[in-house]
KELUMVEX-897187 format. One record per residue (C-alpha): x, y, z; residue in three letters; residue number from 1. Coordinates in pm, 1 decimal. Each point is the difference from the previous one (the first is absolute). Last residue first. Layout:
        c1        c2        c3  residuo  num
         X         Y         Z      ALA  NUM
...
***
This chain:
        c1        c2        c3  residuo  num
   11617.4   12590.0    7901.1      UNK  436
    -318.9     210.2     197.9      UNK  435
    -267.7    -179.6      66.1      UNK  434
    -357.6     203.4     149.2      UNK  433
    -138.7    -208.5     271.1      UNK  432
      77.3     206.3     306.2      UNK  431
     112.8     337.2    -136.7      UNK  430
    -368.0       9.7    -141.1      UNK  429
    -155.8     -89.6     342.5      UNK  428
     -74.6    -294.1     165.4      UNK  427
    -286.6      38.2     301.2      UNK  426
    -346.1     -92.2    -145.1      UNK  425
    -248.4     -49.7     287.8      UNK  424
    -143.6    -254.4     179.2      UNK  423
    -339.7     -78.6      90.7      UNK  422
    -109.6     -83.1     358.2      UNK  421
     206.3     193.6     131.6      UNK  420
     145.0    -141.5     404.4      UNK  419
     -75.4      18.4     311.7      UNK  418
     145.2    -188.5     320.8      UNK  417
     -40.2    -136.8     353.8      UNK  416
     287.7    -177.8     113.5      UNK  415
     -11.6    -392.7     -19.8      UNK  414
      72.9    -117.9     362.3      UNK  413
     152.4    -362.6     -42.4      UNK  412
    -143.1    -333.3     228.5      UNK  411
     249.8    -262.5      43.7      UNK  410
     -90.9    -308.6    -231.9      UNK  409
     329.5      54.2    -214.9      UNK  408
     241.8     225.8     156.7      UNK  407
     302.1    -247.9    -100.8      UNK  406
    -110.7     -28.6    -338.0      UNK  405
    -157.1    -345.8     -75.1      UNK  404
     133.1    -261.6    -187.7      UNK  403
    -202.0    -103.6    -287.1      UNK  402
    -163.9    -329.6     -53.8      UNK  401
    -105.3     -94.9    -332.7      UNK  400
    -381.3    -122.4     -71.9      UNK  399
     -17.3    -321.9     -57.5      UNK  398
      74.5    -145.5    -358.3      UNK  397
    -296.8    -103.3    -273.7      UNK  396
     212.1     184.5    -282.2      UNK  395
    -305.9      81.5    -160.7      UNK  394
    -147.4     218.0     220.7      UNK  393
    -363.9     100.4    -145.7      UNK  392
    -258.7     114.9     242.2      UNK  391
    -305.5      33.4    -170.9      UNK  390
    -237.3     321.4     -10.9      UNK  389
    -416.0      21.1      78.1      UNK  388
      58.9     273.1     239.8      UNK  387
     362.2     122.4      17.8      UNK  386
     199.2    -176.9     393.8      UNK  385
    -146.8     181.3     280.1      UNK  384
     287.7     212.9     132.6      UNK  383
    -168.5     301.5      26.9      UNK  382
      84.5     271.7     241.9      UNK  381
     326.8    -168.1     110.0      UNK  380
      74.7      71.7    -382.1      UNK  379
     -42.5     384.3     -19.2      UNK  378
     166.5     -14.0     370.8      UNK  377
     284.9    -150.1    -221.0      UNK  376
      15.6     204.5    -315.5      UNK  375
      64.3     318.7     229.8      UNK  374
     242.8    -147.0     140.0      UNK  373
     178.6    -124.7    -295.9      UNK  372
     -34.2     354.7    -118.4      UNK  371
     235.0     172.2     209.7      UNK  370
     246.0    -308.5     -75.4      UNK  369
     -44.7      65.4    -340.2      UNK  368
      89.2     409.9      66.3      UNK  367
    -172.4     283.8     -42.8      UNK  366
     167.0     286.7    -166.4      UNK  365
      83.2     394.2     101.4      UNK  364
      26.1     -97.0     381.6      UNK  363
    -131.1     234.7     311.7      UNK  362
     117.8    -177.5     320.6      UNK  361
    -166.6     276.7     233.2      UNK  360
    -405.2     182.9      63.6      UNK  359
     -58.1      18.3     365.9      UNK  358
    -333.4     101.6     -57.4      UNK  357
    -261.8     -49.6    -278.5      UNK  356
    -265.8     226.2      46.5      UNK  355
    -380.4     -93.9     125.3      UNK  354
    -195.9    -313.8     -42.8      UNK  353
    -344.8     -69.4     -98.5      UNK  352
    -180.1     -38.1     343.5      UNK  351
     -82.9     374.0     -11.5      UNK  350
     141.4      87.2     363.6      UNK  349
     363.8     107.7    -159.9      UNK  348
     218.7    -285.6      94.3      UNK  347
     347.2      32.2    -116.3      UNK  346
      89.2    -282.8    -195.4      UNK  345
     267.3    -205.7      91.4      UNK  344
     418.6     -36.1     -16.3      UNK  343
     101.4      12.6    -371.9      UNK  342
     218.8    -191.4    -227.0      UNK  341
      11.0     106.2    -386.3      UNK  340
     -61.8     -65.6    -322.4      UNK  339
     166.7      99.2    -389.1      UNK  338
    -246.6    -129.7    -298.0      UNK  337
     273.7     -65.0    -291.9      UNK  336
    -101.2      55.2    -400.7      UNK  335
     180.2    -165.3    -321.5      UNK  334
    -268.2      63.2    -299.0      UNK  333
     105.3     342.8     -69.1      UNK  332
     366.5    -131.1      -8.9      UNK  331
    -109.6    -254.1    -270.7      UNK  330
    -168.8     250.3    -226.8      UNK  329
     319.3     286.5      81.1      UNK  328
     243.1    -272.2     -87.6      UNK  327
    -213.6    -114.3    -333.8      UNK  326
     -57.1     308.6    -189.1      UNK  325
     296.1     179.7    -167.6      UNK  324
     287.8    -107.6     251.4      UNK  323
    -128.1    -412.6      -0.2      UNK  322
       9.6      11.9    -388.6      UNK  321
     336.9     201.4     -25.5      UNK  320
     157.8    -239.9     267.8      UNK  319
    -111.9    -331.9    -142.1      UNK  318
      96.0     115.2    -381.4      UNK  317
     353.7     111.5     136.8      UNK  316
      46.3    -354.0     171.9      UNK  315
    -174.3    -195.6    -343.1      UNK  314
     304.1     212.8    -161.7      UNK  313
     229.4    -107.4     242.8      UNK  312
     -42.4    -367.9      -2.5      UNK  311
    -283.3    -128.6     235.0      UNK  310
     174.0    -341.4     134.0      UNK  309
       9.7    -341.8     -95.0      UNK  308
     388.0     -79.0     164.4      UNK  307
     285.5    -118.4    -227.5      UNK  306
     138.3    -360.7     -37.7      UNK  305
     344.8     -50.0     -30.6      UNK  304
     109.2    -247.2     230.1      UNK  303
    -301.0    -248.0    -140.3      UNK  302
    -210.0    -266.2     201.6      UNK  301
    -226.4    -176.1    -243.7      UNK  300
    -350.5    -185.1      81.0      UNK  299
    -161.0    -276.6      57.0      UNK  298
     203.9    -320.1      11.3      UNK  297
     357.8     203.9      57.8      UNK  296
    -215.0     146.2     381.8      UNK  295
      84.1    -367.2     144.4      UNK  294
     399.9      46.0    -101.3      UNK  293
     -17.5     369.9     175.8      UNK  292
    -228.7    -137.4     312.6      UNK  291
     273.3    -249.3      72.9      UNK  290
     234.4     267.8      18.2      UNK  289
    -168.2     244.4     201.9      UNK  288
     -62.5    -257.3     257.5      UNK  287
    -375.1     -98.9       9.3      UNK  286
    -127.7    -188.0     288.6      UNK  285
    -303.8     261.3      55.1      UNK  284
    -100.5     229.1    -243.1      UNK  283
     249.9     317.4     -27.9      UNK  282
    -250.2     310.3     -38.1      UNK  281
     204.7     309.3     152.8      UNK  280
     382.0     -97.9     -63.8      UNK  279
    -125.7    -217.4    -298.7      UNK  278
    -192.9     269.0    -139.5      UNK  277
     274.4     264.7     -25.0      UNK  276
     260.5    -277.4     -84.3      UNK  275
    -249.7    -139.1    -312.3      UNK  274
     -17.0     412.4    -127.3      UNK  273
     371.4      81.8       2.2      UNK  272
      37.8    -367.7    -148.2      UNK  271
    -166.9     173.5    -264.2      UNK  270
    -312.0    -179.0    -155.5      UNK  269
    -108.0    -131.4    -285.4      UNK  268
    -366.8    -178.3     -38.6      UNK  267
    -217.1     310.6     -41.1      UNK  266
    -364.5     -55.7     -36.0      UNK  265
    -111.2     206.7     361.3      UNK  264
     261.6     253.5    -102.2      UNK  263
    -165.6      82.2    -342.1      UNK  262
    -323.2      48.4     116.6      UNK  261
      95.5     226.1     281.3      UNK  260
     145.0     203.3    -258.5      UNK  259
    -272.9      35.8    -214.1      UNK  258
    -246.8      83.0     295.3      UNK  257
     247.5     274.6     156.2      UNK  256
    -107.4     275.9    -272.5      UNK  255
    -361.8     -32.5     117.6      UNK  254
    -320.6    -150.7     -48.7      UNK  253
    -275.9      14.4     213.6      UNK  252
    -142.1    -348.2     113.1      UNK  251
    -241.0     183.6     216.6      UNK  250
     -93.1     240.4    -181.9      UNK  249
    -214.3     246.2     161.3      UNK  248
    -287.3     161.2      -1.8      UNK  247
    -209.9    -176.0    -307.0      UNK  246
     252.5    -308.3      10.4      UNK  245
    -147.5     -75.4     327.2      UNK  244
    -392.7      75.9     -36.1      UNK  243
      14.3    -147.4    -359.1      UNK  242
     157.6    -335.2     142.3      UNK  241
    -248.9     -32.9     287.3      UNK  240
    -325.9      56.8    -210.6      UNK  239
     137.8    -227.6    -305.9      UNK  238
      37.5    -235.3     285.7      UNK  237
    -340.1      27.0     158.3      UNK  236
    -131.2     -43.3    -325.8      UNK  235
     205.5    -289.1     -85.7      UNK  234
    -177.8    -109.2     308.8      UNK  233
     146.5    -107.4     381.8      UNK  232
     -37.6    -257.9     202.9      UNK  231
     195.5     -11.4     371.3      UNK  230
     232.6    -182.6     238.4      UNK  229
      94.6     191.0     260.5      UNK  228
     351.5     -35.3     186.9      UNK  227
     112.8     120.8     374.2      UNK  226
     391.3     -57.1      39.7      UNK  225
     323.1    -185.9       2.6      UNK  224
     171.4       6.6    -312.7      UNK  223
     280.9    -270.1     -30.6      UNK  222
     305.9    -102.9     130.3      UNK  221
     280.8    -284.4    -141.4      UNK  220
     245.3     289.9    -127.3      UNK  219
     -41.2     302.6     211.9      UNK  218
    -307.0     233.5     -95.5      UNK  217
      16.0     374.6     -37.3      UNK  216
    -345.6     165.1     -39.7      UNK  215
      56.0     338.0    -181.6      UNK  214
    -215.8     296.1      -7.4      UNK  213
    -138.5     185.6    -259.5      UNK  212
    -276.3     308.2     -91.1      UNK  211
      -1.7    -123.1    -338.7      UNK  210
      59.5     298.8    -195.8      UNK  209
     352.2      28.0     291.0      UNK  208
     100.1    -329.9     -98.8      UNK  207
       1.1      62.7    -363.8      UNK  206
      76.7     323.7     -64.2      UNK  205
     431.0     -11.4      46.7      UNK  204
     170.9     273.0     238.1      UNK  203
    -183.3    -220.1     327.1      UNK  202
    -315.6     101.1     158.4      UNK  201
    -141.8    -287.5     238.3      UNK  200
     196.6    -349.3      22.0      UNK  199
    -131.5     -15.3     344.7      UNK  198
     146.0    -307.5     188.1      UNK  197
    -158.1    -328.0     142.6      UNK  196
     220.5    -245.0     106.6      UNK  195
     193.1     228.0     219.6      UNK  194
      -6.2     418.6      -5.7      UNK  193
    -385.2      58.0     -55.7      UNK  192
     -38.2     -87.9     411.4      UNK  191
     311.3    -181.0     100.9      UNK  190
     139.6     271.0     202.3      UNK  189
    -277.9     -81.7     231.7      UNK  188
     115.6    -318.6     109.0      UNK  187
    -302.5    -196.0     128.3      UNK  186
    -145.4    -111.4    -334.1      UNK  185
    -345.4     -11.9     -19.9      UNK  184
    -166.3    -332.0     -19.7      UNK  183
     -49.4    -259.5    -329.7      UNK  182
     301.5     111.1    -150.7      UNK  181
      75.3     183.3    -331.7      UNK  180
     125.8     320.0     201.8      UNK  179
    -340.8     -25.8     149.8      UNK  178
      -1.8     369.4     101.4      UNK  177
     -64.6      47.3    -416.3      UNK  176
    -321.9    -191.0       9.0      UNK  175
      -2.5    -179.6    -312.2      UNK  174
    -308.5     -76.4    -240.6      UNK  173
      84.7    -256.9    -274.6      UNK  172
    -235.6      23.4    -306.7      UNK  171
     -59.8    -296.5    -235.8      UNK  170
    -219.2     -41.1    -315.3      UNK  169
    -241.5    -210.2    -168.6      UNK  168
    -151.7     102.7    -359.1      UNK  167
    -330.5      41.4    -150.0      UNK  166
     -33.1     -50.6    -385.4      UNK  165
     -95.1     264.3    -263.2      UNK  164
     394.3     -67.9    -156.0      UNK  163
      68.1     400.4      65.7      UNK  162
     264.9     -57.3     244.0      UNK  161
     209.6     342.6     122.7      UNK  160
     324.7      38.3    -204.5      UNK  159
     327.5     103.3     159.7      UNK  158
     347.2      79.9    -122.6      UNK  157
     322.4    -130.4     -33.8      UNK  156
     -32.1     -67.0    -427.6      UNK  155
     111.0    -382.6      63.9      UNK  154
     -98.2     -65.6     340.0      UNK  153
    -338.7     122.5     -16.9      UNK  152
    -141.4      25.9     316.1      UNK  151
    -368.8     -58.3      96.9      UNK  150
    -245.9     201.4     150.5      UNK  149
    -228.8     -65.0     285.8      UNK  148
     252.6     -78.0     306.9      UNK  147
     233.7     249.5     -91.9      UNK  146
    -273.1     272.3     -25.3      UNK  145
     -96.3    -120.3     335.2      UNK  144
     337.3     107.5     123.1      UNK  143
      -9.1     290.0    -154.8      UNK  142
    -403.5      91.7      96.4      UNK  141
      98.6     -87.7     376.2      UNK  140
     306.4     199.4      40.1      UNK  139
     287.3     -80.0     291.3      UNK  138
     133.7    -178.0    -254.7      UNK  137
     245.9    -313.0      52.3      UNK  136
     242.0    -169.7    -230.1      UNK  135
     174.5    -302.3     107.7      UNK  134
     420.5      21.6      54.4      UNK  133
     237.7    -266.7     -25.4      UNK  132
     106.7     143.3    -334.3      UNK  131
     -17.7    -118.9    -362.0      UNK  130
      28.8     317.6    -203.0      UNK  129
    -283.4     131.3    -181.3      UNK  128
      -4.1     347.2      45.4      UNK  127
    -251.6      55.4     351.7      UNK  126
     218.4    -320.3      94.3      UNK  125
     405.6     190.7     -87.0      UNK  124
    -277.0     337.6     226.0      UNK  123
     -38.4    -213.4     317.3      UNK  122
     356.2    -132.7      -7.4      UNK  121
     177.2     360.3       5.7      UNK  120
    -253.9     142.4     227.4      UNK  119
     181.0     374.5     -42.6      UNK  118
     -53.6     147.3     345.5      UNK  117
      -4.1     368.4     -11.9      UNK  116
     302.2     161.6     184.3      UNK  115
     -60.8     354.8    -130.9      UNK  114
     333.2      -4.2    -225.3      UNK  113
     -34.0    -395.6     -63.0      UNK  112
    -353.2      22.9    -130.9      UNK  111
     100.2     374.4    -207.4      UNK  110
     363.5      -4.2    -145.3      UNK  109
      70.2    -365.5     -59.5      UNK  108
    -362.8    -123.9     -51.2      UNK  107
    -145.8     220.4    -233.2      UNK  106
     405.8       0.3    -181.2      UNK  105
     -78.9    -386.2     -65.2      UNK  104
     348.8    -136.6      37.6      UNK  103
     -73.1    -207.5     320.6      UNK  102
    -283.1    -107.7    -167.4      UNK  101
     168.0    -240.7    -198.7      UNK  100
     236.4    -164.3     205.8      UNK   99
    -322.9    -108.9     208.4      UNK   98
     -85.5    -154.7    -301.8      UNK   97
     331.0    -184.5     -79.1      UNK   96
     -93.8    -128.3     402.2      UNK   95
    -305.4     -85.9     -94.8      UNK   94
     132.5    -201.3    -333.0      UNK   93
     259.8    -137.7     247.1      UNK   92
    -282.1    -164.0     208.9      UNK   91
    -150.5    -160.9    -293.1      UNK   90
     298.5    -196.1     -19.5      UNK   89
     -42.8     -52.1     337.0      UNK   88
    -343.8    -176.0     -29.3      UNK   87
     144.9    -235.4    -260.6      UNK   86
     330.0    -101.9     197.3      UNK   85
    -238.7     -61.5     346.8      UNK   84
    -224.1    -185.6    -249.5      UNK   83
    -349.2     109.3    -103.8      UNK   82
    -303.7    -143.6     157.3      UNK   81
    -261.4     113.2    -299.4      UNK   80
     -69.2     330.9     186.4      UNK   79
     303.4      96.1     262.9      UNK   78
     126.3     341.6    -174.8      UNK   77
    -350.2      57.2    -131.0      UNK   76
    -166.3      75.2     361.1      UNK   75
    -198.1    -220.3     154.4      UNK   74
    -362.7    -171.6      34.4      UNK   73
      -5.7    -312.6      90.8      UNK   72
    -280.2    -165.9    -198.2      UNK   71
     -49.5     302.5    -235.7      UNK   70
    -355.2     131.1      42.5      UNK   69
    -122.4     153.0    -354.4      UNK   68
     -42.9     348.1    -189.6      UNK   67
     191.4     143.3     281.7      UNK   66
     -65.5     357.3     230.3      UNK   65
     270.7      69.2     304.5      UNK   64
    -165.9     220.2     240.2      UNK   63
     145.3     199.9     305.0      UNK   62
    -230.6     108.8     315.9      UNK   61
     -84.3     241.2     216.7      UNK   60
     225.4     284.7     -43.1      UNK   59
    -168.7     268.5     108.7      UNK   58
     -15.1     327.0    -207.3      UNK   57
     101.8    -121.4    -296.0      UNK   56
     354.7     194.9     -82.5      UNK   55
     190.5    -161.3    -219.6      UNK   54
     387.9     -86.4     194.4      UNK   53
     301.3     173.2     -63.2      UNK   52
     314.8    -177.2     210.7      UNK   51
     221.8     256.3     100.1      UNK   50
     342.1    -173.0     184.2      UNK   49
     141.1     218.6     331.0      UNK   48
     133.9    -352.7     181.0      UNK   47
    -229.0    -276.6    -121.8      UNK   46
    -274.9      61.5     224.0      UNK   45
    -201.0     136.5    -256.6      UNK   44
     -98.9     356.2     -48.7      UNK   43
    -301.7      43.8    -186.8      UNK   42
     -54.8     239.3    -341.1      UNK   41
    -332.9     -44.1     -51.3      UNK   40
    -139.6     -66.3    -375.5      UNK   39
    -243.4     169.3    -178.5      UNK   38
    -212.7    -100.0    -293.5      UNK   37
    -333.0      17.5     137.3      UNK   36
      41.0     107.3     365.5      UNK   35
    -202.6     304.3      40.5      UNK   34
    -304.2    -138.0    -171.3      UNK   33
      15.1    -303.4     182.3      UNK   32
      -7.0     156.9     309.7      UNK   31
    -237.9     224.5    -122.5      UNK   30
    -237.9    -272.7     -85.8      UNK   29
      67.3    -180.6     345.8      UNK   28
    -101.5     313.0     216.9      UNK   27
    -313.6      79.5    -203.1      UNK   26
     -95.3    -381.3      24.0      UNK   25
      27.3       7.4     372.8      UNK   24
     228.9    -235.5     125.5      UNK   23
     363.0     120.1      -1.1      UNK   22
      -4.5     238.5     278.9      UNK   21
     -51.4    -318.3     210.0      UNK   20
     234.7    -240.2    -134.5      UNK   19
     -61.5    -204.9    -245.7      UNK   18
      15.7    -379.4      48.6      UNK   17
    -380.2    -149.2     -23.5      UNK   16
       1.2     253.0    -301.1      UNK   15
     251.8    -152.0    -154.9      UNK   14
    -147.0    -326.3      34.4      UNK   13
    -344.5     114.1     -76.4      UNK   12
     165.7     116.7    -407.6      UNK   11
     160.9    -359.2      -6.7      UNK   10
    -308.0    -131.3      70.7      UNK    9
    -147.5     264.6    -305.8      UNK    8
     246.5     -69.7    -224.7      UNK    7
     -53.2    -399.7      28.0      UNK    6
    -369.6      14.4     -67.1      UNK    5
      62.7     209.1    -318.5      UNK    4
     245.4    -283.3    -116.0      UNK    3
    -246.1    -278.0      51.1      UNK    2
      49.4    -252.9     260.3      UNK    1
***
C-alpha cells in the first residue's frame, strides 16, 4: 500500500464516522478551519480538573507514525527488558522532573490557578525521559511525518530521506472509545481519563505543536490497535517534512529541553528524590533497604543533593516572555462551548422544527463524560473494524473483564440537549497575566 492510498482509507474512515452536520465538504472545511490550533477546555471527572484538549471536530481516531514495526511495541521505560532496579532509577529522573515543573512560574500561577491538568508523564516522554507512556496524535500529517522522516539523535532534529530509494513504514490507527482494548470500555469515566489521556496544551510547545495524547501502558502490555503497513518516497517524505516544519515545529525548542537533558543523564540523587519514588513507584519485593545496596551498582544516593529547577532569573525571563506575548497567544487558543438540557421542539407545521422549550442545566464547559456519549453512538454507528487494517495485540491476552456498575444493562433516559459547535475564547487579561 502506497502512502497516498493509505490517506485516502483513512480519509473514508472518518467519513464513515462523522456525524451528520459533519459531512458535507463545506461543513468539514470550516470545522477544520475553526479548530486549527485550538484546544477545548473539558472538565474531567477528576473532581473540578481542566484538561485542554485540540479541537478536531470528531475525534475519530489517534495515530502513532514509526519508521519500522517493533515486535512488541512499548514504551521506553520497559524496551530492552530492564530490571525492576533499572526501570526505577529511571523513575526518580521523572520524579526529579516532576520537581521541575513545579517551579515553572507558567505552571504555578496559570495551569494550577485555572485547574488545568499538567500531564506530568506525557510531557518527561514529549522531552526525552523514559516513561510508560506512547505518543499519540490526533493529526494525520504529524504522525505520518513521524513515520517518513528520520530522527537524529545527536543534533535532536529531523531529516526526511533523500537516498532515491522507497521505504516501509508503520501507522497505528486507535479508536479513542477503545481505551486500548478491543471493545469499548463500559465505565464511562474511563473515556480520555484511563489508558488513553490527552496530553493537549501544556506551558511547554511540544505536546501542544503536536496535537498529543498519551497512551499509558503497564509493564508486560502492549499497543492494541488497527495498523497499516505502507511505501512511501523520499519525495513523499521531503513533502511531509516541509508541510510540518513549514507551520509548525514540531520538535520546537524551548528553555525546558536543556534541562530535561540533563536529568535523564544524571546518576546522583537525593534520598529526598529515591523516598518520593519509592513511596509511589516501589517494585515489588523491595524493602527500602535492600533497594539502597542494589541502587550502589548504578547510581549514587547523596543527602545533599539539590533539585533541577528554573533559578530565579530563568523565573523572571519565563514571566516577562509569557506577559509580553505568550499568555495572551495561549489564552486565545484556550476556548469552552457551554450546552444545555432542553424538553422538545415546538412544532410549527413546517416539518423543520420550531423553538427550543423548556430550556435548563446550562454549563460553561463540556465535560469527558459528556463526550463519552457522544463518542459511543458515534461508534455503535460503525463498528466495522478500518478497511484493509491489521489487528495488532501483542500481548496475545483476553480481553479484561470489568465489573459492571450497578445500573449496568438497565435502560438510561439521556435528556435532550444543545450545545456550540465552536467554542469561544473565555480567559481574560486578569486571568493569565502573572503578577510576583
Amino acid at each position: 500500500m502506497t502512502i497516498q492510498e493509505l490517506i485516502e482509507i483513512i480519509r473514508k474512515e472518518e467519513l464513515k464516522r462523522d456525524f451528520r452536520h459533519e459531512k458535507t465538504p463545506a461543513n468539514s472545511a470550516l470545522l477544520k478551519q475553526k479548530c486549527a490550533g485550538t484546544f477545548e477546555a473539558v472538565i474531567t471527572s477528576n473532581k473540578d480538573e481542566i484538561c485542554l484538549i485540540p479541537q478536531v471536530g470528531t475525534l475519530h481516531f489517534l495515530f502513532r507514525g514509526q519508521n519500522k514495526e517493533y515486535i512488541p511495541c512499548v514504551p521506553s521505560l520497559y524496551r530492552g527488558e530492564p530490571s525492576d532496579v533499572e526501570i526505577f532509577i529511571e523513575r526518580m529522573r521523572y520524579v526529579m522532573f516532576r520537581r521541575l515543573l513545579s517551579s515553572h512560574p507558567v505552571i504555578k500561577y496559570f495551569f494550577r490557578k485555572h485547574h488545568f491538568k499538567v500531564d506530568e508523564e506525557g510531557l518527561a516522554q514529549h522531552y526525552g525521559l523514559k516513561t510508560s507512556v506512547l505518543d499519540l496524535t490526533s493529526n494525520l500529517d504529524i504522525a505520518l511525518f513521524f513515520a517518513t522522516c528520520w530522527y537524529d539523535s545527536d543534533n535532536d532534529c529531523y531529516h526526511y530521506y533523500d537516498d532515491d530509494k522507497m521505504h516501509d513504514a508503520i501507522l497505528y490507527v486507535f479508536i479513542p472509545i477503545l481505551d486500548n482494548e478491543p471493545t469499548p470500555s463500559i465505565n464511562e469515566k474511563n473515556y480520555l481519563n484511563h489508558n488513553i489521556k490527552p496530553i493537549g496544551l501544556q506551558a511547554f510547545p511540544r505536546p501542544g505543536m503536536q496535537e498529543g495524547y498519551g497512551l499509558h501502558i503497564p509493564k508486560n502490555e502492549s499497543t492494541k490497535s488497527f495498523m497499516y503497513r505502507f511505501t512511501f518516497t523520499c519525495e513523499d517524505s521531503k513533502t511531509f517534512y516541509e508541510k510540518i516544519m513549514k507551520d509548525k515545529d514540531v520538535w520546537g525548542h524551548d528553555i525546558l529541553i536543556e534541562k530535561a537533558k540533563h536529568i535523564a543523564q544524571i546518576d546522583k540523587f537525593s534520598f529526598k528524590v529515591f523516598n518520593e519514588t519509592f513511596r509511589e513507584f516501589r517494585p515489588s519485593g523491595y524493602s527500602a533497604t535492600r533497594l539502597k545496596k542494589s541502587l550502589k551498582h548504578f547510581v549514587t544516593l547523596k543527602t545533599k543533593r539539590e533539585d533541577i529547577i528554573f533559578n530565579a532569573t530563568e523565573q523572571k525571563m519565563i514571566v516577562e516572555e509569557w506577559n509580553n506575548h505568550l499568555g495572551e497567544d495561549m489564552a486565545s487558543k484556550i476556548l469552552r462551548k457551554y450546552w444545555f438540557e432542553h424538553d422538545g421542539m415546538e412544532e410549527n407545521g413546517s416539518g423543520v422544527g420550531g423553538k427550543i422549550t423548556g430550556i435548563h442545566n446550562r454549563q460553561e464547559f463540556r465535560t469527558l463524560v459528556r463526550i463519552s456519549m457522544e463518542q459511543m453512538l458515534n461508534y455503535i454507528a460503525c463498528t466495522n473494524p478500518l478497511e484493509k487494517s491489521e489487528w495488532r495485540d501483542y500481548t496475545g491476552k483476553s480481553i479484561p473483564a470489568e465489573r459492571p456498575p450497578k445500573d449496568f444493562g438497565k435502560w438510561q433516559k439521556v435528556p435532550a440537549s444543545m450545545e456550540e459547535m465552536f467554542g469561544k475564547p473565555y480567559l481574560t487579561k486578569d486571568d493569565w497575566y502573572i503578577k510576583l
